[in-house]
N, C-alpha and C positions, 0 to 999 in steps of 0.2 A: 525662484531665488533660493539659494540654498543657505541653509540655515546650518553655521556656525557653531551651533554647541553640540551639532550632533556629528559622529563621524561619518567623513566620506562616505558614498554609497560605493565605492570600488573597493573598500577596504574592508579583508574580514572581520568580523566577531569577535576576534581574538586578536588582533592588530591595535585593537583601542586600549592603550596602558591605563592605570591607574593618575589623576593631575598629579599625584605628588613626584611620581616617576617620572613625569615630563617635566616638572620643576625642577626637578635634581638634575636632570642630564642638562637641560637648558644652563643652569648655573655654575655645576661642576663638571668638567670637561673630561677631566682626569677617572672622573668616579664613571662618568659615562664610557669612556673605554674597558674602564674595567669590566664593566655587566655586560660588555658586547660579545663576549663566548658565550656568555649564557641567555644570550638574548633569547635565540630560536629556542631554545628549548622551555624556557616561560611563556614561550608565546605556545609554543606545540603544547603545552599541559594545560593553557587557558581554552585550547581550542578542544581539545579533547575534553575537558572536563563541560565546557559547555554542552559540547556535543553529547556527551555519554545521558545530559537530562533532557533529550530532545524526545519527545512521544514517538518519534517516528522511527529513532535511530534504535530506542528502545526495542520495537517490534519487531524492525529489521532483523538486530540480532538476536531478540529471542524465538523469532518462528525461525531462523536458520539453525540455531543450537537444538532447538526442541528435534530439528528432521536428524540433523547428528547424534544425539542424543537417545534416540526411539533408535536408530540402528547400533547404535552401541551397543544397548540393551537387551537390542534382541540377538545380538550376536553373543551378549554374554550369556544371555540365557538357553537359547535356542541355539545355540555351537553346537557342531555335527561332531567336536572335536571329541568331546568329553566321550560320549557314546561310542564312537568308534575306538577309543583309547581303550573303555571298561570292555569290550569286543574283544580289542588284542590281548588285552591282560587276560581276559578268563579264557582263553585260548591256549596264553602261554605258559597259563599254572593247568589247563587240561593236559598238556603233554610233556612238561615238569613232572604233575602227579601219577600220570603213566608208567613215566623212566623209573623216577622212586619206588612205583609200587612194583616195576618188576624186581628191583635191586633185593628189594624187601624179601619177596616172594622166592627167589632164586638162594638167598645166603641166611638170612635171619629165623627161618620158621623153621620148625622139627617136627618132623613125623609121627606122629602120636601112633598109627597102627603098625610100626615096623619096631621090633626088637634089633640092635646089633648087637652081636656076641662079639669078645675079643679073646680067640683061646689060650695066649698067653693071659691072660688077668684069669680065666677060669683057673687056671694050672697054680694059680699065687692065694686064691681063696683056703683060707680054714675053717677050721673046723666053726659049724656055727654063722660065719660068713655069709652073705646072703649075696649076689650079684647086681649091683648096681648102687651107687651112693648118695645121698641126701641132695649131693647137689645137683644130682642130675633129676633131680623130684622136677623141680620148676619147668624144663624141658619135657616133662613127659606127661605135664600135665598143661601148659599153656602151648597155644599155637603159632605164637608169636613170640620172640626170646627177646624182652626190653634190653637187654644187656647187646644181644648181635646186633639189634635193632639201633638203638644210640651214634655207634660209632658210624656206622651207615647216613644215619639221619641228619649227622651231625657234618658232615665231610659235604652232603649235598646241599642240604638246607641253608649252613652261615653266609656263601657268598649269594643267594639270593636273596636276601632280605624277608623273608618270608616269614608263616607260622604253619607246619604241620605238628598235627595232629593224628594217633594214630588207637583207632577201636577194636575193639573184640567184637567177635560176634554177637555175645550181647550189647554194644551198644557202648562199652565201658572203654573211656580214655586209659590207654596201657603205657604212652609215651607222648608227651606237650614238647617240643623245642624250646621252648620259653624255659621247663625245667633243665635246659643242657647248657644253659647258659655257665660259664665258671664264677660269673660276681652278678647276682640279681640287686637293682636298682628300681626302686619304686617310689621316684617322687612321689610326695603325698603335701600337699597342703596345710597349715596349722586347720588343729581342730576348730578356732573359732573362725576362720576367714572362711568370707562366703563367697561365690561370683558376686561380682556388681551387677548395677543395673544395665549397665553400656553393654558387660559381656554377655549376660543373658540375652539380652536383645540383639546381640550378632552373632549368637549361634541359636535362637531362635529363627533372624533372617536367614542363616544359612543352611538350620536345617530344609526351613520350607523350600530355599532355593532348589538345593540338593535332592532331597528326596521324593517328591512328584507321587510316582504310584511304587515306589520301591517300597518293601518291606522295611521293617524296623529291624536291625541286630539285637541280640542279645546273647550275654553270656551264659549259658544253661553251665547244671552240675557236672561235675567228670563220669555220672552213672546216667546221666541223660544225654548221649550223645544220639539218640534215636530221636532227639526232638529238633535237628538238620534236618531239612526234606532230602538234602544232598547224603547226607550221611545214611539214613534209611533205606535210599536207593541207591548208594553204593553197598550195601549189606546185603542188596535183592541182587547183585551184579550189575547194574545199571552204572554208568558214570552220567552227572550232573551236576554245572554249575548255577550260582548264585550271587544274586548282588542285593547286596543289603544298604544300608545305612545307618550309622551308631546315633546315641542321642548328642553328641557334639555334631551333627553333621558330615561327619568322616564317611565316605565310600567305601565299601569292603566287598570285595571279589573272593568268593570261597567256591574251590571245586572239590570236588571228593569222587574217589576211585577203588574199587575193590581191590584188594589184597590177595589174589590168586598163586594156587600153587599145583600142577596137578589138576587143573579145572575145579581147585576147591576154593571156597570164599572162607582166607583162614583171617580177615577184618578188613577196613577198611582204612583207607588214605585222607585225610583233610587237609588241601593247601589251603589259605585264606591269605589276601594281604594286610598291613599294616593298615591302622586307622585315615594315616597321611599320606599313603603312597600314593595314590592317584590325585588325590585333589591338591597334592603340592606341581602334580605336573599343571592341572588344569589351573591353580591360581598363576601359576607361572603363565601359561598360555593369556589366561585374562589380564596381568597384567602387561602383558605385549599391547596386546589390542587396548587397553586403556592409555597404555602410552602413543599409539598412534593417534587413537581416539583423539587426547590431549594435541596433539602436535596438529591434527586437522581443525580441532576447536582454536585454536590461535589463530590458525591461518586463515577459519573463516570469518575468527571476528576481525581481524583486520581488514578482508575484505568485506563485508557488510560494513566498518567503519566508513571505509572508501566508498562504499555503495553510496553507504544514508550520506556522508559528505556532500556528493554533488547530488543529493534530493534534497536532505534536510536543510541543508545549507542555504539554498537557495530559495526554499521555502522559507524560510524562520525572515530570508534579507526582506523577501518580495511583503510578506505579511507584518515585518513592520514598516517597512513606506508605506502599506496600508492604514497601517493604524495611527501613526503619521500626519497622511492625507486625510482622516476623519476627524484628527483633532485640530488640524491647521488648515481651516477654509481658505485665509485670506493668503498666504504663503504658500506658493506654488510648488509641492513636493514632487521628485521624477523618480518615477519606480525604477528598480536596477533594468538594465538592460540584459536580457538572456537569451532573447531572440536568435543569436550564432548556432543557437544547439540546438538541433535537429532531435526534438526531445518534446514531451510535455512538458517540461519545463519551461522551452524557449516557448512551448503555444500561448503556455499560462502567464507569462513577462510580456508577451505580446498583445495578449487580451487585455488585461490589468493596466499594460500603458494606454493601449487605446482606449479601453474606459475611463480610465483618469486622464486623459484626455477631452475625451467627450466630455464625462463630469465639469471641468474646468470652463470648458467652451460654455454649457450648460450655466453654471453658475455665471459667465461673466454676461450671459445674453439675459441672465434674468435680470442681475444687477443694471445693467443696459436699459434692460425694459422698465423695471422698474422705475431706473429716471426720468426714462421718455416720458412714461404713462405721468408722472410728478409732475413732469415741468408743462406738457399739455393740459390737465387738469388745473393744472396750477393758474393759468391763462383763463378761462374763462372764470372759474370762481372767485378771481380778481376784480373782474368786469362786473358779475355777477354781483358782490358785493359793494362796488361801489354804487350801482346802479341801487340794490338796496338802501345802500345808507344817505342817499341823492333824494328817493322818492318824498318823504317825508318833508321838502325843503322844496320840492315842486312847488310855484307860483300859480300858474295858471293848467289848464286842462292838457294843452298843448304841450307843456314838460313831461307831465304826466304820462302821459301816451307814448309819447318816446320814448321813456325810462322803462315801461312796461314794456315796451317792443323788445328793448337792450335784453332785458330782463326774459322775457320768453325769448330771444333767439340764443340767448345763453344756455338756460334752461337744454332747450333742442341740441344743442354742441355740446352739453355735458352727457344726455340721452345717449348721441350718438357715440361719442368717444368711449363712453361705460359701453355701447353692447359692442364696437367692433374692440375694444379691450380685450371684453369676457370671451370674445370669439379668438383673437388671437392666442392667448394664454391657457386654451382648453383647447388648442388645433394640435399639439403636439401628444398632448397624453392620449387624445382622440382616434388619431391615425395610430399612435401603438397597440392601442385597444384593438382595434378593429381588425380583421381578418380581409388583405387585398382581394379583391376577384376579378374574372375577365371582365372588363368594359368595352364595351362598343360605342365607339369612339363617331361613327357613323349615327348611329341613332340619339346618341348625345346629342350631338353638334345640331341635329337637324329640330332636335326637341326644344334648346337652349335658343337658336335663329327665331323660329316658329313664336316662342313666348315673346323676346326683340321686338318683335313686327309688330305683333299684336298690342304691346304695353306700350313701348317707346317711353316710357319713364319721365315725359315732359318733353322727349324729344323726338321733331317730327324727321327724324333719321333711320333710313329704312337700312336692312341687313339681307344681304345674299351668301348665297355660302356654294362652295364648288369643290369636289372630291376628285382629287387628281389621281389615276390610276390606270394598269392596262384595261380593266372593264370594269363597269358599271357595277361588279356584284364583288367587286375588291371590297376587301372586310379591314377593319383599320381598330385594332385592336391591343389592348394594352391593359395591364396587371395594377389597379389600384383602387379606389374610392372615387367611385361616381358621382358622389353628391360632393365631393370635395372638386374633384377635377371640374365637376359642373360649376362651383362658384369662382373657379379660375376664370374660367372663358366668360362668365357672367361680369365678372368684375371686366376683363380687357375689350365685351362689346360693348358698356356703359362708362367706360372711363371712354372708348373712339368717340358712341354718340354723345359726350358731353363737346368732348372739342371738336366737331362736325356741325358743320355749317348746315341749317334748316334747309332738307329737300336733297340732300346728298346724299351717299350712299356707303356703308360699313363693309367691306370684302372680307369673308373667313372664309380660308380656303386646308384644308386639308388634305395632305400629300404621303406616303412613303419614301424616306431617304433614308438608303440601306438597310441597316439594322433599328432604324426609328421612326416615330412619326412625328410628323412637323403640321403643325397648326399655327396662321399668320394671320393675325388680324390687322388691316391696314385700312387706313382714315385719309378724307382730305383734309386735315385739320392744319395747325398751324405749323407743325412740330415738335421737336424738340429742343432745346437749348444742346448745346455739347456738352457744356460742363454737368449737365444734369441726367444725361443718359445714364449713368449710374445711380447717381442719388433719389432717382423717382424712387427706386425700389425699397429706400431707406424706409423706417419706419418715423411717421406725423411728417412727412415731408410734401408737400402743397405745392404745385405752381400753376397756380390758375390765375392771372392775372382779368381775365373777362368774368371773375366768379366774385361774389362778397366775401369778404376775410371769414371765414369759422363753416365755411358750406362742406368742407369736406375734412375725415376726420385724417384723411394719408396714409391710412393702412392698408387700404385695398391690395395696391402692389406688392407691398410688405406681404402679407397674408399670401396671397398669389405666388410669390418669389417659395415663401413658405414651404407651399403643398408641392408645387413642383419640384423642390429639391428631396423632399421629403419621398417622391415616388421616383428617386433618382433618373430626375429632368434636368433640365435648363431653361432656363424665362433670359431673355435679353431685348430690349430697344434698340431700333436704328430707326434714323430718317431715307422716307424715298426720296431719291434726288429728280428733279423735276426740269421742264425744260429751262437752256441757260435766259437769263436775260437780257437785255439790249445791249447791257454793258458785256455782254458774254460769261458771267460772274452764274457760277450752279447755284439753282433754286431747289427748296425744301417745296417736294408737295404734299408729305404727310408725314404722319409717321407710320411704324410699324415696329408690331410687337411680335416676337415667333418665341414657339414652345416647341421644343423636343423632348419627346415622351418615349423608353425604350418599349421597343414592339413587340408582339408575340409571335 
């Protein structure tokens, strides 16, 4: 029966409004069209928001983001990109600084061991006069002319974005580009402002990002140019580049080239780039790949949304009609159905109905029983006690004795009702416990006859038994509980010899039919009723009319019906039909009881 206050089980999660929202639409007609554009999308934010606190939906998408996430990373960190870039840069300032230094080499420097003469200027000399003038001091004494140098330096240098730099022999800066600038600009920060704490901490991240096993930059004096390994060994002839990194994290690609003239080393060349040059291309690069990065992180939380949807969802339905079904015994809850989907899911909606199934069936056979067991009990203790509360009012010895008989065969029918009870109601936990094994059904049957003959339990009704088969060493065999299947066939040879006529005979005959085995015990006894072919197998159910009211307690068949369904068998009754009568009218000439047992 489905319970009313909770919503449909076909209905999402997010489909159940709030009562005040269903009062309003129910009441106002008007106001309810109006909310109907915005209907799905309160419903879609209820459902997602649900969703987004689900445990499962949570992990979904955080181990998908986490895999996205580690490949972004290492792509931002470990990019081939950056490295092959500082590759071509220090390449493309080595043959930059090549062309310069020959430019240099070829126009700018002056020959310190070559005098020219001009004999017109000789001929214009007076007296006193000396040959050559102060300004040509600087030319004949440096190797390099900052002044030819400049306009050179100047015409190559601006459309590259670059910094050269240009040494003496000893080591001394003679011309910086920085100095050819026409307007020098040096942002400078006030004296009391300091980095924050934010920027410090992201250019601390970026220097460590940045700089790995690179060298640290720094800016040495203009008489320390010897302290460049590049500059050093462009001075020995050697051309060499380098890559450093600033304390802001900035990349710098510096190459350095001799200054040749004549095969002489009249200084050297310093290209270096900008602090931002490279890492504006490389944050450019990274923010590419962050914006894809981003565009695939959407796309995969939506798909993990969709994922965890038909998991979670389906989980969170099934696990509360679980919890549901625990708190509502008496109100029969139906798990969702999911079984269509060819999924764990549909196996898990399958298992869970058919155990809440079973449970049900379970619960209502205990309830059942437990009646039965009531109103049986209930019947002698009735007796029982009238019979006590009678004795004391006995007259004579003869009352007396009767009331004590009433009273011990009460007693005996409560005895027995308690142990085939306790037998019943421990038959089930029993066979789950236990572990099935092969039985021999052969050796059974003949162990089980054999006891028959011997006891006869009161009754002088003897038991044959016959194994139908191509040969005598046909093995008749089956998957269960021997002591159980033994008190099957126990109960159906002493329930025959009860209704068996004194000196007749009990037939058990055991057969293979197909795929199973068939075991039939057959009596000359009175029969069966028709209407009762079913009902024997009820539980306290009696029909012995040649017996005394209270001799048997009616569970045998019960119990019986039990065990054999329980090692998925079949127990069923029929009458043998016997010759007809004078009136021509079919006779019952016993009954018969048959059990099919699946084979091995």
């Amino acid at each position: 029966m489905l319970d009313r206050t909770q919503p449909d089980e076909n209905q999402n999660a997010g489909d159940v409004a709030p009562d005040g929202v269903l009062e309003h639409v129910a009441d106002d007609k008007p106001a309810a069209q109006g909310w109907r554009p915005l209907s799905w999308l309160t419903r879609a934010g209820q459902y997602f928001f649900a969703l987004s606190f689900s445990s499962l939906t949570r992990r979904i998408v955080s181990l998908n983001l986490a895999g996205l996430v580690a490949l972004v990373a290492s792509i931002l960190y470990l990019s081939q990109f950056r490295a092959g870039l500082i590759d071509a840069r220090a390449q493309s300032l080595l043959v930059q600084a090549e062309i310069i230094a020959g430019a240099i080499g070829a126009s700018a420097t002056v020959q310190t061991n070559a005098i020219t003469v001009d004999p017109d200027r000789l001929l214009d000399l007076k007296l006193g006069d000396s040959y050559g003038e102060s300004d040509d001091y600087s030319a004949l004494n440096f190797p390099i002319s900052p002044e030819r140098v400049a306009p050179v330096l100047r015409t190559l240098i601006s459309p590259t974005k670059t910094r050269a730099r240009i040494f003496d022999p000893n080591g001394t800066v003679l011309l910086d580009s920085r100095d050819l600038e026409n307007v020098l600009i040096f942002p400078l920060p006030p004296p009391s402002q300091k980095p924050g704490v934010i920027e410090r901490g992201l250019t601390s991240i970026r220097l460590w990002i940045n700089r790995g096993d690179l060298p640290l930059y720094r800016e040495l004096g203009r008489e320390n140019g010897n302290g460049y390994a590049e500059v050093s060994d462009a001075l020995q002839g050697q051309k060499r580049s380098m890559v450093r990194v600033n304390s802001r994290g900035e990349v710098i690609v510096s190459v350095a080239v001799p200054v040749l003239r004549s095969r002489a080393i009249h200084g050297a060349l310093m290209l270096s780039t900008q602090g931002d040059d490279i890492d504006q291309m490389v944050t450019a690069e990274r923010l590419a790949i962050l914006k894809v990065g981003g565009v695939a992180a959407a796309v995969m939380i939506m798909l993990s949304l969709l994922l965890a949807s038909t998991i979670a969802g389906p989980v969170r339905r099934l696990a509360d009609s679980a919890e549901r079904v625990r708190r509502r015994i008496k109100a029969r809850i139906e798990i969702p159905d999911f079984t269509r989907r060819r999924d764990e899911i549909g196996h898990l909606s399958g298992a869970l109905r058919d155990m809440t199934s079973a449970l049900y069936s379970r619960i209502e056979a205990i309830e059942m029983f437990a009646a039965d067991v009531a109103h049986e009990l209930k019947n002698p203790l009735t007796s029982l006690r009238s019979a006590v509360e009678t004795l004391p009012l006995a007259r004579n010895e003869t009352s007396r004795a009767r009331l004590l008989e009433v009273i011990e065969h009460d007693v005996k029918r409560l005895d027995r009702l308690i142990s085939d009870i306790s037998d019943a109601s421990r038959l089930d936990a029993e066979l789950q416990r236990q572990d099935a094994v092969r039985v021999d059904l052969r050796r059974l049957l003949t162990t089980l006859v054999s006891v028959a003959n011997e006891t006869k339990l009161g009754h002088d009704v003897a038991v044959e038994t016959r194994f139908e088969g191509r040969g005598a060493n046909d093995t008749f065999s089956v998957t269960g509980h021997d002591s159980r299947l033994g008190q099957v066939v126990s109960n159906l040879l002493s329930n025959a010899q009860s209704f068996s006529e004194p000196g007749s005979k009990v037939r058990l005959t055991c057969r293979r039919v197909r795929s199973e085995i068939e075991i039939v015990v057959d009596d000359d006894g009175p029969g069966i009723r028709d209407d009762a072919l079913e009902r024997i197998f009820e539980r306290f159910y009696t029909d012995r009319p040649h017996q005394g009211f209270g001799q048997n307690s009616g569970l045998g068949l019960s119990i019986s019906k039990q065990i054999v369904d329980a090692h998925g068998g079949r127990i069923w009754a029929e009458n043998r039909p016997g010759p007809a009568d004078e009136d021509g009218a079919p006779t019952v000439a016993g009954a018969r009881f048959m059990v099919r047992l699946p084979a091995l």
